[in-house]
TIFIDREN-318057 format. One record per atom (N, C-alpha, C): chain; atom name; x, y, z. Coordinates in steps of 0.1 Angstrom, whole numbers, plus 2048, in hexadecimal, padded with zeros to 3 digits. Each point is the difference from the previous one (the first is absolute). Layout:
% residues N
NODE  chain  name    X    Y    Z
NODE      A    CA    X    Y    Z
...
% end
This chain:
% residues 215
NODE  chain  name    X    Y    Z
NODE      A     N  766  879  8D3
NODE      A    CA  7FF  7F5  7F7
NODE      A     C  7F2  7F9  802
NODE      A     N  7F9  7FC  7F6
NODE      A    CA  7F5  7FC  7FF
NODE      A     C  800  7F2  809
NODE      A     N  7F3  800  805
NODE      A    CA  803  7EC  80B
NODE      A     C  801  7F7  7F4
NODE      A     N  7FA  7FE  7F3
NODE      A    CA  803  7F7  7F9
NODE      A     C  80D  7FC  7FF
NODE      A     N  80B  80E  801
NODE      A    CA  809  7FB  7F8
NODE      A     C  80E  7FD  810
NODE      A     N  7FB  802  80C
NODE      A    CA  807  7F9  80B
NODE      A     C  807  7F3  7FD
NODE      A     N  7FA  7F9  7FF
NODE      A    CA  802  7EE  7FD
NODE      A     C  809  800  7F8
NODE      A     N  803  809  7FB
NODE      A    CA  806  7FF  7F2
NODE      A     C  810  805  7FC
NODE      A     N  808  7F3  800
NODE      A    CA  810  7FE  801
NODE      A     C  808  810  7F8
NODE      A     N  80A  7FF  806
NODE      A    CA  806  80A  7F8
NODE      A     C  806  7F8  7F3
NODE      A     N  804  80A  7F9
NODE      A    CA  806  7FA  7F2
NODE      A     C  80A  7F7  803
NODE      A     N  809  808  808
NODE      A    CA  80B  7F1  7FF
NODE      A     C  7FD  7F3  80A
NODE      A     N  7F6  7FE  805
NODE      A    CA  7FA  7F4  807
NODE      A     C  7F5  7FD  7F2
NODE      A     N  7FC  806  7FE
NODE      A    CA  7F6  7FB  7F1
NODE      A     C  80A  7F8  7F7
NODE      A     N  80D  805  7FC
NODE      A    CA  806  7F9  7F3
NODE      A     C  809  800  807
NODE      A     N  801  7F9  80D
NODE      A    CA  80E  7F8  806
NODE      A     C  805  7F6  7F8
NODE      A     N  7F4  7F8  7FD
NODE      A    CA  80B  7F3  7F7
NODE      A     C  804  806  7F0
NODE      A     N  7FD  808  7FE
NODE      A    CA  809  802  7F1
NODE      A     C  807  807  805
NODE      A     N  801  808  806
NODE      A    CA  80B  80B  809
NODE      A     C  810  7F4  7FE
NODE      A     N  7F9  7F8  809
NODE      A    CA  808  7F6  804
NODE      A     C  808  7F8  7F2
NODE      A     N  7F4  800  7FA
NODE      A    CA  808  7FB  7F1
NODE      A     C  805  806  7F9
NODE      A     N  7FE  80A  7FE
NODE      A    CA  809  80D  7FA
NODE      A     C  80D  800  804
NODE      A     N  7FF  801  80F
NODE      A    CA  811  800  801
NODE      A     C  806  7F8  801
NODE      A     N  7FA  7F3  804
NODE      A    CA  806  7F0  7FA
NODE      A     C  804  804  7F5
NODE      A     N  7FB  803  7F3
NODE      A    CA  803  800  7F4
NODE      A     C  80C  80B  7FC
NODE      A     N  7FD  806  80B
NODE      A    CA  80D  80E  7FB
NODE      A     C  80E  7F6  806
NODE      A     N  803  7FC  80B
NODE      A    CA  808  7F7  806
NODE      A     C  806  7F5  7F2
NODE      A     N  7F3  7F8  7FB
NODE      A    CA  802  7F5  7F7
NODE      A     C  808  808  7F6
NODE      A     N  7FD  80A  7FC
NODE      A    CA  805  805  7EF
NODE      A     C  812  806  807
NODE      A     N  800  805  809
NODE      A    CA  812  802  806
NODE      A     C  802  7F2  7FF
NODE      A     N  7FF  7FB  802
NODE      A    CA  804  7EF  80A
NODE      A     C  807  7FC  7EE
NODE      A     N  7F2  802  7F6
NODE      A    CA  801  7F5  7F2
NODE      A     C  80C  80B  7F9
NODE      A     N  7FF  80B  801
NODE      A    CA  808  80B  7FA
NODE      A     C  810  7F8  806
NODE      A     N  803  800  80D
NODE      A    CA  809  800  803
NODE      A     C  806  7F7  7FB
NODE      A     N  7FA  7F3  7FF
NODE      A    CA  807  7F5  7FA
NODE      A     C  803  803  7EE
NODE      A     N  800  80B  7FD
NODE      A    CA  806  805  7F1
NODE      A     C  809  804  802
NODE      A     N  7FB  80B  80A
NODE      A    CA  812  80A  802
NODE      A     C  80A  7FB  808
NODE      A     N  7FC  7FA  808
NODE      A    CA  80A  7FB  807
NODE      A     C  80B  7F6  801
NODE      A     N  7FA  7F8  7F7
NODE      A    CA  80A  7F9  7F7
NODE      A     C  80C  805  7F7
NODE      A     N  7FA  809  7F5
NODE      A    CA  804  80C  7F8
NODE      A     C  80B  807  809
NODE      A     N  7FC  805  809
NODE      A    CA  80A  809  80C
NODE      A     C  80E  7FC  808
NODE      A     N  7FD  7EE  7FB
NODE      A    CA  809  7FB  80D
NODE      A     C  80C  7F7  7F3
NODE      A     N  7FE  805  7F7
NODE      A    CA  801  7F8  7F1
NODE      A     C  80D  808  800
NODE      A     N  80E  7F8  7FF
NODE      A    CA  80E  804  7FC
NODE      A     C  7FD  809  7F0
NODE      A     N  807  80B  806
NODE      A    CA  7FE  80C  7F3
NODE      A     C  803  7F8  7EF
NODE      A     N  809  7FB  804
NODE      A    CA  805  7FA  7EE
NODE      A     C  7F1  7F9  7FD
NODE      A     N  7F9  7FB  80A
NODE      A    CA  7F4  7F7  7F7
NODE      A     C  7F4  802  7FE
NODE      A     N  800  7FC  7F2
NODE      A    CA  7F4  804  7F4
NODE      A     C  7F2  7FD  7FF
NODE      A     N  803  7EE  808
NODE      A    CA  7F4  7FD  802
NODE      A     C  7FB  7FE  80C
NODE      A     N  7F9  803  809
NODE      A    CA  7FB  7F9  80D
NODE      A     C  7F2  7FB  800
NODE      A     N  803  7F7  804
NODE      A    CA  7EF  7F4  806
NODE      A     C  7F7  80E  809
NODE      A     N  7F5  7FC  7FD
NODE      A    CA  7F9  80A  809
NODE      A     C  7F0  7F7  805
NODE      A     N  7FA  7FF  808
NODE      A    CA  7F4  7F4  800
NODE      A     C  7F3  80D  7FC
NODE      A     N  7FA  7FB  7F8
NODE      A    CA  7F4  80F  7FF
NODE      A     C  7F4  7FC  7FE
NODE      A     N  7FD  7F1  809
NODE      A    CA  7F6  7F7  804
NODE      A     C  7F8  805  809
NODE      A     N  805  805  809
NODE      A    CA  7FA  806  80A
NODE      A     C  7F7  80D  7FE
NODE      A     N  807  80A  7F8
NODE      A    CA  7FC  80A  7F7
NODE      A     C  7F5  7FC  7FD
NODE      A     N  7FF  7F6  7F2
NODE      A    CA  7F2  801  800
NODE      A     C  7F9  7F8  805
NODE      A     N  7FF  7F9  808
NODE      A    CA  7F8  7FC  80C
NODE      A     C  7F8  80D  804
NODE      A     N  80B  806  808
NODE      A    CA  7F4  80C  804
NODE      A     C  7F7  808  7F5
NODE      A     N  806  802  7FA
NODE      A    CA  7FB  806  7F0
NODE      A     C  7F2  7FB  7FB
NODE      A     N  801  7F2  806
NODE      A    CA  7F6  7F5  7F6
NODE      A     C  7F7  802  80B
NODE      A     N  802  7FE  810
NODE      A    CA  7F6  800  806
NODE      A     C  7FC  809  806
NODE      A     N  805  80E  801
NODE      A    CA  7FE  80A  804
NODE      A     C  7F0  806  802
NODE      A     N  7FA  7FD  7F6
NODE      A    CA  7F3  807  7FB
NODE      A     C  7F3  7F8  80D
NODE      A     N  807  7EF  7FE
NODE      A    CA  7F6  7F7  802
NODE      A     C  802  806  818
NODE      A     N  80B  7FC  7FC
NODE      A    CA  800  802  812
NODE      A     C  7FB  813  806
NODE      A     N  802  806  7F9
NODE      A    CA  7F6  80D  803
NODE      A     C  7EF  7FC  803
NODE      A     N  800  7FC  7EF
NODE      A    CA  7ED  7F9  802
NODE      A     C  7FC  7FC  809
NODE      A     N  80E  7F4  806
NODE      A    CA  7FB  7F5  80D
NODE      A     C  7FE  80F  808
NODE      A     N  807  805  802
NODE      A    CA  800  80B  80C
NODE      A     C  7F9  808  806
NODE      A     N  7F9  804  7F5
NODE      A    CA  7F5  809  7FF
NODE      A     C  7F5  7F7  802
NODE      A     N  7FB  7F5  7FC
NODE      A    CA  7F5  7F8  804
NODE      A     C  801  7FF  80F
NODE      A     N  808  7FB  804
NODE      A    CA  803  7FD  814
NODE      A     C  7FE  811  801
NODE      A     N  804  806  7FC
NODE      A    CA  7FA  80C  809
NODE      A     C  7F4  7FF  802
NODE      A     N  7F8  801  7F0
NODE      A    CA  7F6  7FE  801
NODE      A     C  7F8  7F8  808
NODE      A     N  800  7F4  804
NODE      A    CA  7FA  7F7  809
NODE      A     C  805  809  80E
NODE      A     N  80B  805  805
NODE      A    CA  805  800  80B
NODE      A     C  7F3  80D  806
NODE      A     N  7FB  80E  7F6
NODE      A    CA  7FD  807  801
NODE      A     C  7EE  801  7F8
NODE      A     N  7FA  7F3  801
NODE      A    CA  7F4  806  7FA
NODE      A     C  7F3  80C  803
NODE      A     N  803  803  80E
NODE      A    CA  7F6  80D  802
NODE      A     C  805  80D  7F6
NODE      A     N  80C  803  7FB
NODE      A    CA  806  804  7FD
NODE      A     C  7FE  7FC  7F0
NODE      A     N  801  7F6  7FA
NODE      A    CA  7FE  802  7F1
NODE      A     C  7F2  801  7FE
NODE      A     N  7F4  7FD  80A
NODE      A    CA  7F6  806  7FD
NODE      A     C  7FC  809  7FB
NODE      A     N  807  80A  80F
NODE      A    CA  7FF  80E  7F8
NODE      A     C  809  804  7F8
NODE      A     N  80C  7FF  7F9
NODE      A    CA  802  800  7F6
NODE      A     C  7FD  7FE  7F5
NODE      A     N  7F4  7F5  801
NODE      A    CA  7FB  7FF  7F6
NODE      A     C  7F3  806  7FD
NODE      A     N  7FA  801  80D
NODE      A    CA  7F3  80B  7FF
NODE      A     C  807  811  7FA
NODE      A     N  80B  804  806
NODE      A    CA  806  80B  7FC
NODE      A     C  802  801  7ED
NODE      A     N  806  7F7  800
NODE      A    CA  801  7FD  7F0
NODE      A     C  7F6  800  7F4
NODE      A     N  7F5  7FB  804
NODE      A    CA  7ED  800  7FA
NODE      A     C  801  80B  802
NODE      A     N  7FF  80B  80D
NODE      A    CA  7FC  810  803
NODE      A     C  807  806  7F5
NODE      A     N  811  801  7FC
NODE      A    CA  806  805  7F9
NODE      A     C  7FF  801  7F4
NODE      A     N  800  7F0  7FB
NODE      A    CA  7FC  7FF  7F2
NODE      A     C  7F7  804  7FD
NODE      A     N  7F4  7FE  809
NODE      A    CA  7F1  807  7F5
NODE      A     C  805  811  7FC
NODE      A     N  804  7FC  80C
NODE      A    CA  801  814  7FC
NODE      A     C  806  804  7F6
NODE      A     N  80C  7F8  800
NODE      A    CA  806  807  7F5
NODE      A     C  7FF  7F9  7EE
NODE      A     N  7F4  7F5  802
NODE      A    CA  7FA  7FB  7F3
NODE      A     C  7F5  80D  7FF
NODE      A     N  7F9  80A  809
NODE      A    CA  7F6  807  7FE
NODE      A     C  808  80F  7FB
NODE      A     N  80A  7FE  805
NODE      A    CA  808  80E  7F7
NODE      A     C  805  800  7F6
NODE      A     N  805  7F2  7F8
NODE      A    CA  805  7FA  7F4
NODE      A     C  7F1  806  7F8
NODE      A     N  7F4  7F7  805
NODE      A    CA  7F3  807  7F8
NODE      A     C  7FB  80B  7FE
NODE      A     N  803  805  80D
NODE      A    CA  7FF  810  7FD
NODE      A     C  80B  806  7F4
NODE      A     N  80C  7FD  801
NODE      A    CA  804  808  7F4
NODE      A     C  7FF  7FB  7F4
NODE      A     N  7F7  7F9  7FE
NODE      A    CA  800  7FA  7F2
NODE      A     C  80C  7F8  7FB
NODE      A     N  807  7FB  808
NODE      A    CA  80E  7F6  7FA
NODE      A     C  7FD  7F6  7FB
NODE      A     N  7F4  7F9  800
NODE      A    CA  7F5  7F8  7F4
NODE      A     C  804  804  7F4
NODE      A     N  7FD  80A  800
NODE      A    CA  7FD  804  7F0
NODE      A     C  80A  806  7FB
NODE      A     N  80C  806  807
NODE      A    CA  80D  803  7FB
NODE      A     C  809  7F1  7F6
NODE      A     N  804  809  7F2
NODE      A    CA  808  7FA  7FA
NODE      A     C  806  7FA  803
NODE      A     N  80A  7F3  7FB
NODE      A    CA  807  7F7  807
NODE      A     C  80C  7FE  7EE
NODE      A     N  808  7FB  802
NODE      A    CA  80E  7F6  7F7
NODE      A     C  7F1  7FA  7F8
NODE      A     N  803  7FF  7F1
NODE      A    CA  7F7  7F5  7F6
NODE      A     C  801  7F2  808
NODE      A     N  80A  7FB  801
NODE      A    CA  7FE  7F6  806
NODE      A     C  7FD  7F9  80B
NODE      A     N  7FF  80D  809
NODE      A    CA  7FD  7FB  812
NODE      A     C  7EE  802  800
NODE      A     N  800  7FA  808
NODE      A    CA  7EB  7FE  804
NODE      A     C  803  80E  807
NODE      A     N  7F2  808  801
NODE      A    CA  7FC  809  80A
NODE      A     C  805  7FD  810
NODE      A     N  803  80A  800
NODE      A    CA  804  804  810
NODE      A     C  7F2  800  80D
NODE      A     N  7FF  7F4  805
NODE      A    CA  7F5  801  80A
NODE      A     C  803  80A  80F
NODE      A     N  7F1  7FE  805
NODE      A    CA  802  80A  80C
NODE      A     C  808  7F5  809
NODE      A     N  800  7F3  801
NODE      A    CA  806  7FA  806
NODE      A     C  810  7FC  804
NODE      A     N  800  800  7EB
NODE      A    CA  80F  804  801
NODE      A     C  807  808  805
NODE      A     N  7F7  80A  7FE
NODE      A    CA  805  80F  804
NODE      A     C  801  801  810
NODE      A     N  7F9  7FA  806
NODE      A    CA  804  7FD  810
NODE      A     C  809  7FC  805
NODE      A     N  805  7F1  7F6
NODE      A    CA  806  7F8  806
NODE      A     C  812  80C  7FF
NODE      A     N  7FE  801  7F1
NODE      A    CA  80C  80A  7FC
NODE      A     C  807  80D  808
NODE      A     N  7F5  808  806
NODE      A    CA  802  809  808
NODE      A     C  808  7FD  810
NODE      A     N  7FA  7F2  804
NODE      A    CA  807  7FC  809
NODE      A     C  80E  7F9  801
NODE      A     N  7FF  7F8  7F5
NODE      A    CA  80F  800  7FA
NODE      A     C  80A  80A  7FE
NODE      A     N  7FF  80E  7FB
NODE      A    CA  807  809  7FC
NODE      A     C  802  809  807
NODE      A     N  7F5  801  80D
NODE      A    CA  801  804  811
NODE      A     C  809  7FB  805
NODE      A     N  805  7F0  800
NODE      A    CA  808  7FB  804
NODE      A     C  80C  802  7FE
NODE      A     N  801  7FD  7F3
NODE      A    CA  80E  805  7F9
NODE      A     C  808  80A  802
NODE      A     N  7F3  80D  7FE
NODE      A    CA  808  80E  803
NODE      A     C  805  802  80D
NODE      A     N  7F8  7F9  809
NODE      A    CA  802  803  80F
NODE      A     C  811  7F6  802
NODE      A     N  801  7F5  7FC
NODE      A    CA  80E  7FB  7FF
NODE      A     C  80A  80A  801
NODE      A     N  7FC  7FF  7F0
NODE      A    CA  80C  807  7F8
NODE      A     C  804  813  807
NODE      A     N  7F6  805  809
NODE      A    CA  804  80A  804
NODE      A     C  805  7F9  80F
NODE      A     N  7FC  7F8  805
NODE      A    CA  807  802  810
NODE      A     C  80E  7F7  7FB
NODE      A     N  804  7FB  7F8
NODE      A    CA  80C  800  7FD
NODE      A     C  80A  80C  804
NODE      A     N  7FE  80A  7F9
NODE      A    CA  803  80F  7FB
NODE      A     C  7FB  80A  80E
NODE      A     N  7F5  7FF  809
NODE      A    CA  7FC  809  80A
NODE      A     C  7F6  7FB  808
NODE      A     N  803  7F5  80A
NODE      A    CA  7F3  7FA  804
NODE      A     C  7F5  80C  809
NODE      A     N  807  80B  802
NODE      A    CA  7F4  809  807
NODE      A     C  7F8  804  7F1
NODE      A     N  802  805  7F9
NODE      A    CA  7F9  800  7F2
NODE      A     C  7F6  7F8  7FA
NODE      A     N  805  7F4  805
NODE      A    CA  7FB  7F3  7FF
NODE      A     C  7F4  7FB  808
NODE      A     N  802  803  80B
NODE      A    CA  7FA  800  80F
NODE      A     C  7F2  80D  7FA
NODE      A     N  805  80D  7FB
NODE      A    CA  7F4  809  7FF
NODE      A     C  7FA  7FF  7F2
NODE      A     N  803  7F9  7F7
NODE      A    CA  7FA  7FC  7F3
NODE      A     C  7F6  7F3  803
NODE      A     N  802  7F3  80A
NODE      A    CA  7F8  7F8  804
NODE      A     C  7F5  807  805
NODE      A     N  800  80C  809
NODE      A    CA  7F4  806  805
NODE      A     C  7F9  808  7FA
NODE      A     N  807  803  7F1
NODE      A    CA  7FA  80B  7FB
NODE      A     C  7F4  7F4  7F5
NODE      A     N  807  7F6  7F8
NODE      A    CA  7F9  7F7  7FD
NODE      A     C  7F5  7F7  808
NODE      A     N  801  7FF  80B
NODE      A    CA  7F3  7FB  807
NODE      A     C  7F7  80B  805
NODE      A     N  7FF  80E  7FD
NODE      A    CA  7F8  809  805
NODE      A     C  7F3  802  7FE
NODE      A     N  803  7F8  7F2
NODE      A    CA  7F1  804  7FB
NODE      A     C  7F5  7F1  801
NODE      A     N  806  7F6  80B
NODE      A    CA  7F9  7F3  7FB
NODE      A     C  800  7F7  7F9
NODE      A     N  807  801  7F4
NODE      A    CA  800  7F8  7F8
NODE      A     C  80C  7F7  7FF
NODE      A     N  808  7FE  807
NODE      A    CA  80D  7F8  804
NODE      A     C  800  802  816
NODE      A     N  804  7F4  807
NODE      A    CA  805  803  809
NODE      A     C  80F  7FC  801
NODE      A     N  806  80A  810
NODE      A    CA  80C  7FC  800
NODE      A     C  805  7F2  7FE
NODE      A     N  7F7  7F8  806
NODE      A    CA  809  7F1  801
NODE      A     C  801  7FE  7F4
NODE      A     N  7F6  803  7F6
NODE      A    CA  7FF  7F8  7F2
NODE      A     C  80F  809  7F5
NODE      A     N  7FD  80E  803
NODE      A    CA  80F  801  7FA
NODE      A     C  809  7FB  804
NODE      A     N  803  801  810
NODE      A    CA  80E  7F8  804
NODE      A     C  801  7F3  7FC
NODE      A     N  7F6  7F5  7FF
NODE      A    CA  7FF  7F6  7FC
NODE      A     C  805  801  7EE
NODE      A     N  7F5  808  7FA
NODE      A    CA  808  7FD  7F5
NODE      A     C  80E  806  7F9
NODE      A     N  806  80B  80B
NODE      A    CA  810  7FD  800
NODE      A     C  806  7FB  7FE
NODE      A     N  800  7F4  80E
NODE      A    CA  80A  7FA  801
NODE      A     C  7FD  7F6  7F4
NODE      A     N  7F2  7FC  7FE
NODE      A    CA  7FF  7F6  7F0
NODE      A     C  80A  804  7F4
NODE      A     N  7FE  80D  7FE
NODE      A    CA  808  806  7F6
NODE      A     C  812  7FF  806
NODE      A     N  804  805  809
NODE      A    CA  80B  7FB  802
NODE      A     C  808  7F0  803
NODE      A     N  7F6  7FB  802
NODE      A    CA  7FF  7F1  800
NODE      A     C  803  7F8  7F1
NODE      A     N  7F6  808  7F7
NODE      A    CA  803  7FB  7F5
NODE      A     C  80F  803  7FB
NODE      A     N  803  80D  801
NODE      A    CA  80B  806  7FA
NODE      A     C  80D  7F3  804
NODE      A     N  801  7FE  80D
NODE      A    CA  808  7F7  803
NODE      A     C  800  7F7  7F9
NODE      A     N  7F7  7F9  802
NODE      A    CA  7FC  7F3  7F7
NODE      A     C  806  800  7F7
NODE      A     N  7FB  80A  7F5
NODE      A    CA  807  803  7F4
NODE      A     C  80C  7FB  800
NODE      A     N  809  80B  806
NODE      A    CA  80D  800  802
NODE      A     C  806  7F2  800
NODE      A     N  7FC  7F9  80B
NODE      A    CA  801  7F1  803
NODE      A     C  800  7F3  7F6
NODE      A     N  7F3  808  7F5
NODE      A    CA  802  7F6  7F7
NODE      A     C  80D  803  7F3
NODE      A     N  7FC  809  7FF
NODE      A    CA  80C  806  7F6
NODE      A     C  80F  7F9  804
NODE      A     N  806  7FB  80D
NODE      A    CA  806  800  808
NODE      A     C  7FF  7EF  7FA
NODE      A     N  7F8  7F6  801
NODE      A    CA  800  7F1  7FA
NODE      A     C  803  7FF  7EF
NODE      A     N  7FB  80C  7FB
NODE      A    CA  800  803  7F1
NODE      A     C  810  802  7FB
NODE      A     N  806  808  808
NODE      A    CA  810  804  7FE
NODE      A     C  808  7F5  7FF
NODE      A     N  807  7FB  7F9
NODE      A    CA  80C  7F7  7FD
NODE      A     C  808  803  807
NODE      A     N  80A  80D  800
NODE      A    CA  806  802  808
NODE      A     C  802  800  80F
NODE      A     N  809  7FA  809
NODE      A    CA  7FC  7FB  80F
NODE      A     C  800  812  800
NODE      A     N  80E  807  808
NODE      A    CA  7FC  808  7FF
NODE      A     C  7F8  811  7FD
NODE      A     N  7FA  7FA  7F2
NODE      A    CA  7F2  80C  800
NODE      A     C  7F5  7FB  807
NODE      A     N  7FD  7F0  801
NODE      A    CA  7F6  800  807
NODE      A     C  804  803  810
NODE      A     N  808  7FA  805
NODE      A    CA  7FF  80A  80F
NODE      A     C  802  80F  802
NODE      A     N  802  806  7F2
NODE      A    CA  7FC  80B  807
NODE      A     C  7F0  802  7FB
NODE      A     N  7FC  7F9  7F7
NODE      A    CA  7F1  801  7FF
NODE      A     C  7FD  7FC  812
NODE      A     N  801  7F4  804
NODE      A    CA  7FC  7FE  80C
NODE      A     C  801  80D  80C
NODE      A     N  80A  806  7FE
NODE      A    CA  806  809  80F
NODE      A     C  7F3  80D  7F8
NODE      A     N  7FC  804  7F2
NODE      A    CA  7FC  808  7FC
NODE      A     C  7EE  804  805
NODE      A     N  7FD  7F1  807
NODE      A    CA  7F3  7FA  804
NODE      A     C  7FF  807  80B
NODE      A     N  80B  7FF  80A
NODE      A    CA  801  804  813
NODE      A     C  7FA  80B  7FC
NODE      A     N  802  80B  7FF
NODE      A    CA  7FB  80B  807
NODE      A     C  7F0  804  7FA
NODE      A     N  7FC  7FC  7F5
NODE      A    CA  7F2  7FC  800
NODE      A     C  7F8  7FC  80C
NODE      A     N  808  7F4  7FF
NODE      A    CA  7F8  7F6  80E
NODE      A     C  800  803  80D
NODE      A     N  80A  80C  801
NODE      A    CA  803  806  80F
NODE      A     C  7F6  809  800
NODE      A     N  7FC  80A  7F2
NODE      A    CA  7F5  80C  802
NODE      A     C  7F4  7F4  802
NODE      A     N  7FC  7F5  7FB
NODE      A    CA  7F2  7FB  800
NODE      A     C  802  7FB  810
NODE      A     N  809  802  808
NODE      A    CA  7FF  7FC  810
NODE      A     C  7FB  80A  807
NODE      A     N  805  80D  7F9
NODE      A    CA  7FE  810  805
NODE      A     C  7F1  7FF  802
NODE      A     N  7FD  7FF  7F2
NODE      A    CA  7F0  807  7FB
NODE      A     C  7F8  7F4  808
NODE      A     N  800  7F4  7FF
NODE      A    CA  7F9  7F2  809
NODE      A     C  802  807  80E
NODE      A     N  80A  804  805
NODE      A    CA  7FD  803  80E
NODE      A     C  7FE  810  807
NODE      A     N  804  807  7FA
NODE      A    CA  7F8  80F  801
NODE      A     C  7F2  7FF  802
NODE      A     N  7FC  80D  80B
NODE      A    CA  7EF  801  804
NODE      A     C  803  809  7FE
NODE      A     N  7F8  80A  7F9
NODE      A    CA  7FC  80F  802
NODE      A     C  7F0  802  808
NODE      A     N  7FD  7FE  801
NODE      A    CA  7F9  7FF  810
NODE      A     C  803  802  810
% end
């Protein structure tokens, strides 16, 4: 391992505090879930209506997003030699892969009548997003797959590991999210907890992917 990168926390000491929040929040959405079903469950068969409190629900629902943010900032402070270079790593990546957007000409490639041209920038930003994604959505389904598609995509320089795994768990982070809001949106107590319970195992892969080193 190179001496720069000694100093330098493993992942799950890098994103301890959202680690942390993640499963706080997996805990919160059983906890708000339960107060739907459990009511419902303990409810004499003949009856039609039961109280249910689904306050709590969206509490977590509503602040879900914001206490991640908090989370991720305190890492940040907790670890700055560390977002340095992640951020020096991130300038290295991006250019590169704004200089292969130019190279193939995706400037001048056609676009929808109504969307603006496709920059090299965009085209940066997009590729790392969709690195992200796919790398999710496969260690779902086979994390050694998953594990050898992150290496195959950082081979060439133009993405590194952390920046995929990072933007994983973003992508699975959001997905939850989603879930979660859909979950304040539902009238029904019961569809929204299971919107809520539908959030967990999202939030459990974005613990995976935050704390995994392939290194």
């Amino acid at each position: 391992m190179p001496p720069d990168h000694l100093d330098l926390p493993a992942r799950r000491r890098r994103h301890a505090r959202l680690i942390a929040a993640l499963t706080g929040l997996i805990g919160a959405c059983a906890e708000a879930a339960d107060l739907v079903y459990w009511p419902i469950a303990t409810a004499p068969p003949g009856q039609e209506a039961v109280a249910v409190d689904v306050m709590p629900l969206k509490k977590v629902a509503l602040t879900a997003a914001i206490a991640l943010d908090h989370a991720r900032d305190a890492d940040k402070d907790r670890w700055p030699t560390a977002v340095a270079r992640e951020q020096e790593d991130a300038a290295r990546t991006y250019a590169a892969r704004c200089v292969v957007a130019r190279a193939q000409d995706l400037l001048e490639e056609p676009g929808p009548l109504d969307m603006p041209p496709l920059t090299a920038e965009h085209a940066a930003e997009a590729d790392l997003i969709s690195a992200g994604a796919t790398v999710a959505t496969r260690w779902r389904r086979d994390p050694e797959q998953a594990v050898a598609l992150v290496r195959e995509l950082a081979a060439d320089g133009e993405l590194s590991v952390n920046e995929i795994l990072d933007a994983a768990v973003d992508s699975t982070v959001l997905t939850g999210l989603v879930a979660l809001h859909d979950a304040v949106d539902t009238p029904d107590p019961s569809t929204a907890a299971e919107k809520c319970v539908e959030a967990t195992p999202y939030l459990a892969l974005a613990v995976t992917l935050a704390s995994v080193d392939l290194d």
